[in-house]
C-alpha positions in Angstrom: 95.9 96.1 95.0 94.9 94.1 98.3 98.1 91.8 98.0 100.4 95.5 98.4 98.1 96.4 100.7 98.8 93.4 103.0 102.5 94.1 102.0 102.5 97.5 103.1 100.0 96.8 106.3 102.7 94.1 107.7 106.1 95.7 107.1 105.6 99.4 107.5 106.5 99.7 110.8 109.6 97.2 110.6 111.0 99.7 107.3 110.1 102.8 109.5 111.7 101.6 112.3 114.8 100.4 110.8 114.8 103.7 108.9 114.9 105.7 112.8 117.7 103.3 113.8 119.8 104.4 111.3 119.0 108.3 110.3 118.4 109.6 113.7 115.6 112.3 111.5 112.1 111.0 112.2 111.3 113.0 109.0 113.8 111.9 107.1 112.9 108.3 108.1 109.3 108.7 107.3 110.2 109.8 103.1 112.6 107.0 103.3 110.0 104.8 103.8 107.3 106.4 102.0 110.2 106.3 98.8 110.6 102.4 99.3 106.5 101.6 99.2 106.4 103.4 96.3 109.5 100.7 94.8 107.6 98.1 96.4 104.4 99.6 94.5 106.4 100.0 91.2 107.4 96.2 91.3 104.1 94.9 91.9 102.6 96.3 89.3 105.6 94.8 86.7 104.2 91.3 88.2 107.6 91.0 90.3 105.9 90.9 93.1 107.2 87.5 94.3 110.1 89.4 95.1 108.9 91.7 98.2 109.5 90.5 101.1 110.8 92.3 104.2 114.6 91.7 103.5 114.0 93.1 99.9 112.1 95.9 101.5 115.0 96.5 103.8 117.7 96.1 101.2 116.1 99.2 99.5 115.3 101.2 102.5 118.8 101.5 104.0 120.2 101.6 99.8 117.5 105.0 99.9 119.2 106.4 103.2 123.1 105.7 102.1 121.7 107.4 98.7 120.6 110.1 100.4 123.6 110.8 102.5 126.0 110.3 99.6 123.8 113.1 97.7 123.4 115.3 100.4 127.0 115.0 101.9 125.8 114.3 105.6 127.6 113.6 108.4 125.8 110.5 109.8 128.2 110.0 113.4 126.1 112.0 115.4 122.4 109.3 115.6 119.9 108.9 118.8 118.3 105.3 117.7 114.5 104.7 118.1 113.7 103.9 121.2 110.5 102.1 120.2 112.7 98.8 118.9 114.5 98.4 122.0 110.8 97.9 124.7 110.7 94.2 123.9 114.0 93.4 124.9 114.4 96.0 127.7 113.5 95.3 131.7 112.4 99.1 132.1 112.2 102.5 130.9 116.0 103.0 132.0 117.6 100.0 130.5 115.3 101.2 127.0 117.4 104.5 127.0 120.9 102.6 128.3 119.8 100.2 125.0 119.3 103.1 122.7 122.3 105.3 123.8 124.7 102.3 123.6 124.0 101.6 120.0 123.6 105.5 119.1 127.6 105.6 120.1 128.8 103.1 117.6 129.3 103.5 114.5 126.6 103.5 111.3 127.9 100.1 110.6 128.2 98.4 114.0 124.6 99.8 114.2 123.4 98.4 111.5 124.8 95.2 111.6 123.4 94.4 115.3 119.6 95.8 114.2 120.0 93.5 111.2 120.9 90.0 113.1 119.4 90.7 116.7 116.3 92.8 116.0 115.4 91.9 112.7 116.9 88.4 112.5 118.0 88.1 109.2 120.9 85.5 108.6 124.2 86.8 107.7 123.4 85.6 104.2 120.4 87.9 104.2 122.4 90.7 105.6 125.5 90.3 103.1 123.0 90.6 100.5 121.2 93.9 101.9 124.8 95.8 102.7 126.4 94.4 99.6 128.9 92.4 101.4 130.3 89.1 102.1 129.2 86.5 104.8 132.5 86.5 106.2 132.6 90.5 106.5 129.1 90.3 108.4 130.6 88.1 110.4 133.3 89.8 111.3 131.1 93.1 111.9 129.0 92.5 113.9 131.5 90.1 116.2 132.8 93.0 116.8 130.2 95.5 117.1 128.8 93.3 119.9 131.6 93.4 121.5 132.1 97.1 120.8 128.3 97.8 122.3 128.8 95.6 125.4 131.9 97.9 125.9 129.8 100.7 125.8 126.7 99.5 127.8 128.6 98.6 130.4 130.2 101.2 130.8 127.5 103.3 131.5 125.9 101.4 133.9 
């Protein structure tokens, strides 16, 4: 039980935040990740616990939210991101919100694509295998999401 514990102790708060990011309902986010600890919990006890790790974790966290909104038939266009993510990259309280507001306008997938690579750092490897893509489309995504979020920072400034 102390190895999930260390599991859940260092990667709550990067599934949480991610969660935010993308479903805009703090709430929402907080059963999300609640329902992918208790995965995490279900495969350490069926000794697979060699699997968990925080891509794994995220795979399964944004699976749970695109499950949700397929069962529930939600609209998911209209998203404030988490401000939280965006302090360590951001000069000031202004340029958090200019962060946040820019990636709320793009779309689900431009969002997640840029949280994936340029907060999280996973490779476009990891992120094909989290979205159930290809490289190449991840590529191509989030090419042009940053290009589609410089558009839109910069025009608000």
């Amino acid at each position: 039980m102390e190895g999930f514990k260390k599991i859940y102790r260092e990667n709550y708060k990067k599934v949480d935040n991610y969660l935010r990011n993308i479903c805009k309902n703090t709430e929402l986010a907080e059963d999300l990740t609640q329902e992918t600890f208790y995965k995490a919990l279900l495969m350490f006890y069926s000794d697979k616990s060699s699997y968990i790790c925080i891509k794994w974790l995220i795979r399964v966290a944004h699976n749970n939210f695109i499950d949700y909104v397929r069962k529930n038939k939600i609209n998911i266009l209209n998203f404030e991101p988490y401000e939280e993510d965006f302090k360590a990259t951001a000069k000031n309280d202004t340029d958090i919100l200019h962060l946040a507001e820019a990636l709320g306008r793009l779309p689900l997938h431009f969002k997640t694509a840029i949280l994936l690579k340029d907060h999280y750092g996973f490779s476009y490897k990891e992120i094909a295998e989290i979205i159930n893509s290809t490289e190449s489309s991840v590529k191509v995504t989030l090419h042009r999401a940053r290009k589609k979020f410089r558009e839109v920072y910069n025009s608000h400034e």
